[in-house]
C-alpha positions as MATLAB code, in Angstrom:
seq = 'XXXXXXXXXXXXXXXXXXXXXXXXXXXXXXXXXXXXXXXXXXXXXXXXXXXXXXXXXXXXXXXXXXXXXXXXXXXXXXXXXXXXXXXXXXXXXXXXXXXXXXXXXXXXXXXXXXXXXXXXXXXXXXXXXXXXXXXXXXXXXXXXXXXXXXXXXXXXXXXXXXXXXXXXXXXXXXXXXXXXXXXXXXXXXXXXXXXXXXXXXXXXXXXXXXXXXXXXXXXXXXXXXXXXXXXXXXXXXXXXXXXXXXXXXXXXXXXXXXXXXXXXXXXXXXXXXXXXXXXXXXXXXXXXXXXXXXXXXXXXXXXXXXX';
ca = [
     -35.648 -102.979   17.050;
     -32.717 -104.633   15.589;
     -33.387 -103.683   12.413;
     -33.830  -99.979   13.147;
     -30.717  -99.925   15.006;
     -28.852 -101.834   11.896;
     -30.745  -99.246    9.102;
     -29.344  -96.513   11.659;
     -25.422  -97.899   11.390;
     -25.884  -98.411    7.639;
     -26.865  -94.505    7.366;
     -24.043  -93.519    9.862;
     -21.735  -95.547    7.635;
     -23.101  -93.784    4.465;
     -22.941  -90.470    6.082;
     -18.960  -90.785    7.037;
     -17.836  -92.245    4.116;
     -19.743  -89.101    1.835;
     -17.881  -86.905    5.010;
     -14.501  -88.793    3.956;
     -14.345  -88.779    0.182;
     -15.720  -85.010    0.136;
     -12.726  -83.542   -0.049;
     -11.646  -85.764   -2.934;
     -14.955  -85.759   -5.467;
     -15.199  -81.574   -4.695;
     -11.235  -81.335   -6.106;
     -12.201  -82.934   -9.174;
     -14.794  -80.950   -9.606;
     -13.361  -77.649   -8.833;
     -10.135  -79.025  -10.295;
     -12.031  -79.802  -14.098;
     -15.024  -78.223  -13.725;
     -17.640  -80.693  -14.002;
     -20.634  -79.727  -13.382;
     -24.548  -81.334  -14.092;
     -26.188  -77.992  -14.571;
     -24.611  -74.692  -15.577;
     -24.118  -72.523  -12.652;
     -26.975  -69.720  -12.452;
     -26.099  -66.245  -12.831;
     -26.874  -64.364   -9.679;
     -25.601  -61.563   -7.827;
     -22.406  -61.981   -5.366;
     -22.529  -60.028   -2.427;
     -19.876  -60.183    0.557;
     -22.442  -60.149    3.261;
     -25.384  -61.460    1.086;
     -28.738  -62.944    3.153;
     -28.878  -66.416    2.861;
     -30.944  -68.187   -0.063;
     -35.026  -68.255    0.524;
     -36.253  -72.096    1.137;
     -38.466  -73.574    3.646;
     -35.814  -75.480    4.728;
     -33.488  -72.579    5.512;
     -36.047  -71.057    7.078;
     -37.182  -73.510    8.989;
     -33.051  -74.181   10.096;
     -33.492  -70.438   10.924;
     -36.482  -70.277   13.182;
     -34.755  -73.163   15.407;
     -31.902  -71.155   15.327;
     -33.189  -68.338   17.171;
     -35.265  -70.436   19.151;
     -31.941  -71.928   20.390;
     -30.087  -68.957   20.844;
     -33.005  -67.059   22.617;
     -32.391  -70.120   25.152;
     -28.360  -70.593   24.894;
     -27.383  -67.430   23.362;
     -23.548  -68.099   24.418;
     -23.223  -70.877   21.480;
     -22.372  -68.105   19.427;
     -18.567  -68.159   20.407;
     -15.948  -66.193   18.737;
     -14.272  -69.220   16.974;
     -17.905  -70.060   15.223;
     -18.420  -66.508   14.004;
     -14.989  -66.263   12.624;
     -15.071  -69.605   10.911;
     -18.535  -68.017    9.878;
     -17.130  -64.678    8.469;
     -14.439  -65.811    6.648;
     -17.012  -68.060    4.718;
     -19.169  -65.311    3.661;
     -21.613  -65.724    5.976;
     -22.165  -62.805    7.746;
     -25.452  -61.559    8.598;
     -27.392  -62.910   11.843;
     -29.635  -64.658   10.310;
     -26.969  -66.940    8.630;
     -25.859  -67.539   12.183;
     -29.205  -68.140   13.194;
     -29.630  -70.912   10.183;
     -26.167  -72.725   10.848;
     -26.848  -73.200   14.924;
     -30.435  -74.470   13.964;
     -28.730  -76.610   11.213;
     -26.404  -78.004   14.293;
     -29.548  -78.253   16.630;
     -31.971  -80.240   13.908;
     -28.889  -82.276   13.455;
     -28.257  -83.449   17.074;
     -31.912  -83.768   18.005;
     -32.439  -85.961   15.183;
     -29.083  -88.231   16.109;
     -30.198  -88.081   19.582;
     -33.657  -89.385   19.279;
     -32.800  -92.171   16.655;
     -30.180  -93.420   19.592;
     -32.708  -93.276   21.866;
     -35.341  -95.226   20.119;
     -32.593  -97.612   19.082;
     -31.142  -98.542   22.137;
     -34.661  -98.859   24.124;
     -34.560 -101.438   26.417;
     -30.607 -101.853   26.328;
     -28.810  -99.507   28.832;
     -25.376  -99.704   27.321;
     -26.543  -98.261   23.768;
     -27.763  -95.563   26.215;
     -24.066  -94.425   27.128;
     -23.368  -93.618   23.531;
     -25.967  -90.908   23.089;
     -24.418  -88.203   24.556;
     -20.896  -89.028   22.650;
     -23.312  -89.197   19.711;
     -24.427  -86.004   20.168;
     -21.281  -84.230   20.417;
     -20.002  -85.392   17.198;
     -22.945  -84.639   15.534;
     -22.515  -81.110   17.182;
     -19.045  -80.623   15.825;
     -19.746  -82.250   12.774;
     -20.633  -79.275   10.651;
     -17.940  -77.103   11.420;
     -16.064  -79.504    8.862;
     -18.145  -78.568    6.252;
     -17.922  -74.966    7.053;
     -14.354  -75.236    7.703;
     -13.901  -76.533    3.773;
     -16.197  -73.692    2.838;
     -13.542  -71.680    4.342;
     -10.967  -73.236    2.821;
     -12.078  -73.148   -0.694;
     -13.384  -69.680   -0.594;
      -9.500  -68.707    0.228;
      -8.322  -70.413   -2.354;
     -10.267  -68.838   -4.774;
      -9.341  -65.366   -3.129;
      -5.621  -66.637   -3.622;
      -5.898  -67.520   -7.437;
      -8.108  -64.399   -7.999;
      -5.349  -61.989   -6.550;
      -2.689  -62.192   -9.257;
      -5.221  -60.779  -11.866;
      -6.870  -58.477   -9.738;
      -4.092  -56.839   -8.775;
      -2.371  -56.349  -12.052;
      -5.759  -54.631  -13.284;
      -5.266  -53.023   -9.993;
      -1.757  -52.065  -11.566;
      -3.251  -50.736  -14.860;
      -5.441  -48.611  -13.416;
      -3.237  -47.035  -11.015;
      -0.638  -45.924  -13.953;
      -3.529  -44.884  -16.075;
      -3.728  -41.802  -13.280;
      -7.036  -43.258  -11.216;
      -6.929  -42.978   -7.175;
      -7.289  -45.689   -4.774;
     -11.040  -45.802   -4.904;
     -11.506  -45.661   -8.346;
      -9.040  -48.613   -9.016;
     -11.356  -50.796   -7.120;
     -14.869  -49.116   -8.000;
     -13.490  -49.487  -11.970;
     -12.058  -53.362  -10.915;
     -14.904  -54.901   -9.262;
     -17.190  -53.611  -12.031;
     -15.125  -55.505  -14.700;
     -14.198  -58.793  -13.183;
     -17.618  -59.465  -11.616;
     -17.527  -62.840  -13.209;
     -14.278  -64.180  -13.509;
     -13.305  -62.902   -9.752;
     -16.997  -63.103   -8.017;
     -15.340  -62.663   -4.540;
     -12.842  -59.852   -4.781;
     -15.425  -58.587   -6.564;
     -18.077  -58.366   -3.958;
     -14.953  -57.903   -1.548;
     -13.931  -54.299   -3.266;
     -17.759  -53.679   -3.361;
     -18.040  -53.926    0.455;
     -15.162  -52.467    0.544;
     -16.436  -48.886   -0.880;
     -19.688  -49.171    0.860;
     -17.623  -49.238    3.747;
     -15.747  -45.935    3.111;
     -19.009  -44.195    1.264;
     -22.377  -45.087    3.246;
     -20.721  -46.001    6.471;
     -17.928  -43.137    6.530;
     -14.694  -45.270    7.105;
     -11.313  -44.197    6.487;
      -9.777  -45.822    3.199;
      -7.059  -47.791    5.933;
     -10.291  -48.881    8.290;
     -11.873  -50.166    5.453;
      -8.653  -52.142    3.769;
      -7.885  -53.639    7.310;
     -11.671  -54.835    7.859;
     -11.272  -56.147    4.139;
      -8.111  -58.686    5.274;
      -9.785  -59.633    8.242;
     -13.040  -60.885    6.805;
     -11.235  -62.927    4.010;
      -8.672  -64.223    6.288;
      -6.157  -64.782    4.081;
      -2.565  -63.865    4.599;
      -2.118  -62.366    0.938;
      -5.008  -60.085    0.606;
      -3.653  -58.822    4.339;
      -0.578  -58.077    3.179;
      -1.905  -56.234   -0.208;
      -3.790  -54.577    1.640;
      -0.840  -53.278    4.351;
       0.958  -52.053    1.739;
      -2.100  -49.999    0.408;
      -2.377  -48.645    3.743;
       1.540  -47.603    3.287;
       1.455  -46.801   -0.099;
      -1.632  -44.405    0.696;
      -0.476  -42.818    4.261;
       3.099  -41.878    2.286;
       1.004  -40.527   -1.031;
       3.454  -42.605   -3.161;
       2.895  -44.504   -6.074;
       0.396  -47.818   -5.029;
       1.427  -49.502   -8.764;
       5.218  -50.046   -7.171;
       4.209  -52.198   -3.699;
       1.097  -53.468   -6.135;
       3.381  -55.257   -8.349;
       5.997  -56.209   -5.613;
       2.824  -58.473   -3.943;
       2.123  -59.479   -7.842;
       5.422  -60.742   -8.102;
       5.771  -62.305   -5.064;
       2.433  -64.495   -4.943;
       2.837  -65.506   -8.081;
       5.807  -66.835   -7.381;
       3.998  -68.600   -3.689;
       1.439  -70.303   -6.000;
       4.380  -71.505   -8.324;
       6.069  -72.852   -5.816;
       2.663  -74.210   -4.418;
       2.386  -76.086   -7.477;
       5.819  -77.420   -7.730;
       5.507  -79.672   -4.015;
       2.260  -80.498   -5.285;
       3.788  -82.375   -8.384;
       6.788  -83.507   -6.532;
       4.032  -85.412   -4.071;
       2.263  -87.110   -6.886;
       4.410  -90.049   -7.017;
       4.209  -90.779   -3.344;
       1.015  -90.280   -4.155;
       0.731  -93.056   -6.526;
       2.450  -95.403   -4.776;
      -0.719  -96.839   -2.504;
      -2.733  -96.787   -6.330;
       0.221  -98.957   -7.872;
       0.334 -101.758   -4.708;
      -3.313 -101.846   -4.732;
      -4.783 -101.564   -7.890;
      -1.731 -102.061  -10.275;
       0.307 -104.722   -8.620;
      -2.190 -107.586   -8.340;
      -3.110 -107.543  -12.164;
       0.693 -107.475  -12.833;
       1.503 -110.252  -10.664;
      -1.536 -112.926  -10.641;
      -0.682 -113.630  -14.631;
       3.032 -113.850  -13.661;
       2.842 -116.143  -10.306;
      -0.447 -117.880  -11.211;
       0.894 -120.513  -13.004;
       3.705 -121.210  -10.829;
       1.889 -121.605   -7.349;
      -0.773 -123.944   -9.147;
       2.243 -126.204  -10.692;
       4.152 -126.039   -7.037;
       0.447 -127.025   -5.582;
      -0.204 -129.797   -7.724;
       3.766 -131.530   -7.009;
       3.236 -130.795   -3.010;
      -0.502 -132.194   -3.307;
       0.864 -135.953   -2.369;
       2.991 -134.796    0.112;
       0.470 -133.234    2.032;
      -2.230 -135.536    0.984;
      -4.341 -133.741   -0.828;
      -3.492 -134.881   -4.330;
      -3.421 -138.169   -5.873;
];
């Protein structure tokens, strides 16, 4: 029993410290682009079904098993969180609760079996099972957070094709029907964004503001909700949209600059803890090496130690 319980703390240990430096190995390799295989071709949709696997179906048929029982899990912070990472259908809501569910019921039972016999252990099941219960929504909460970033740094570009196409004498519609065609692959999400967004005002009859409006809120991301304000303007008044178009250009461009420029200036606090740790030690052993073994060896028969 004491070894289960001590293979159990080494794979809790293993499984906070990937949770920990996840953050740090996914911005190098969103940062450089490494990858081991090249990414696959497929098709992006804004509200796509999730990917056919055993396992993700098997996550899923828990999932409504658990939601048949405790269908008030579903809570408005979860589906937002689950929205604005392009998860959207039920049945991706149905795999992430039985994701949380397989999760917890596997923590739960290993604590259980490990702390047989020992009613102490027992007390840390149930704290075991919350965190285990709130630990996905980190991962989805980075899926979130990456997915807006790549909405941010695909919004300059789209909107100064946006611009072109707007001066070349095309409507509202067209500008994004014509867009999302042509930057399928180097803007996948405001790609499949402006797609949903003219299903939305052809199959399913929305106004052209409805539509815009439903497009900020899915993204949730303060930029595209302000482009797409000033569409709602620039389209109620029957102005120009090329003028407020490049006004939000202009302005997030400049945002992202000045994004970049705190992120520089922090690089040498940064470096500071790399220096001391890493840096320092190397530097200093050759230099004070020498002179703590000569000041040992004269205090040696002082202290006795030395002949």
């Amino acid at each position: 029993m004491e070894q289960i319980s001590a293979f159990l703390l080494f794979i809790t240990i293993i499984l906070v410290g990937l949770v920990l430096y996840r953050p740090f190995y996914e911005q190098y390799f969103l940062t450089y682009g490494v990858r081991i295989k090249a990414r696959k071709k497929e098709e992006l949709s804004a509200a796509a079904p999730p990917k056919e696997s055993a396992i993700l179906n098997a996550c899923k048929a828990v999932g409504d098993f658990t939601l048949g029982l405790f269908p008030q899990l579903v809570d408005e912070r979860t589906t937002q969180l689950l929205v604005h990472a392009g998860y959207r259908t039920q049945a991706h809501v149905a795999t992430y609760i039985g994701i949380k569910t397989i999760v917890v019921t596997v923590l739960g039972v290993s604590l259980l079996m490990s702390s047989a016999g020992n009613p102490l252990q027992l007390l840390a099941v149930v704290p075991g099972a919350l965190v285990a219960w709130i630990m996905p929504n980190f991962f989805l909460a980075q899926r979130v957070r990456r997915r807006q970033n790549a909405i941010v740094h695909e919004l300059p570009t789209v909107i100064d094709l946006l611009i072109v196409c707007a001066q070349a004498g095309l409507g509202l519609l067209m500008c994004f029907d014509k867009v999302s065609k042509e930057v399928g692959d180097s803007c996948p999400y405001l790609a499949a964004e402006f797609t949903q967004l003219l299903q939305d005002v052809k199959i399913f009859a929305k106004s052209v503001a409805t539509a815009l409006k439903d497009m900020g809120d899915r993204c949730g991301v303060e930029e595209l909700t302000g482009m797409a304000a000033a569409l709602i303007s620039a389209e109620a008044k029957g102005s120009d949209i090329s003028y407020p178009l490049r006004q939000q250009s202009e302005a997030l461009r400049d945002k992202l600059k000045r994004k970049k420029e705190e992120e520089a200036s922090k690089v040498p606090v940064k470096m500071v803890p790399v220096i001391m740790i890493f840096i320092m030690p190397l530097i200093m052993c050759p230099m004070l090496g020498p002179a703590v073994i000569t000041i040992m060896q004269a205090l040696g028969p002082v202290f006795g130690t030395g002949k």
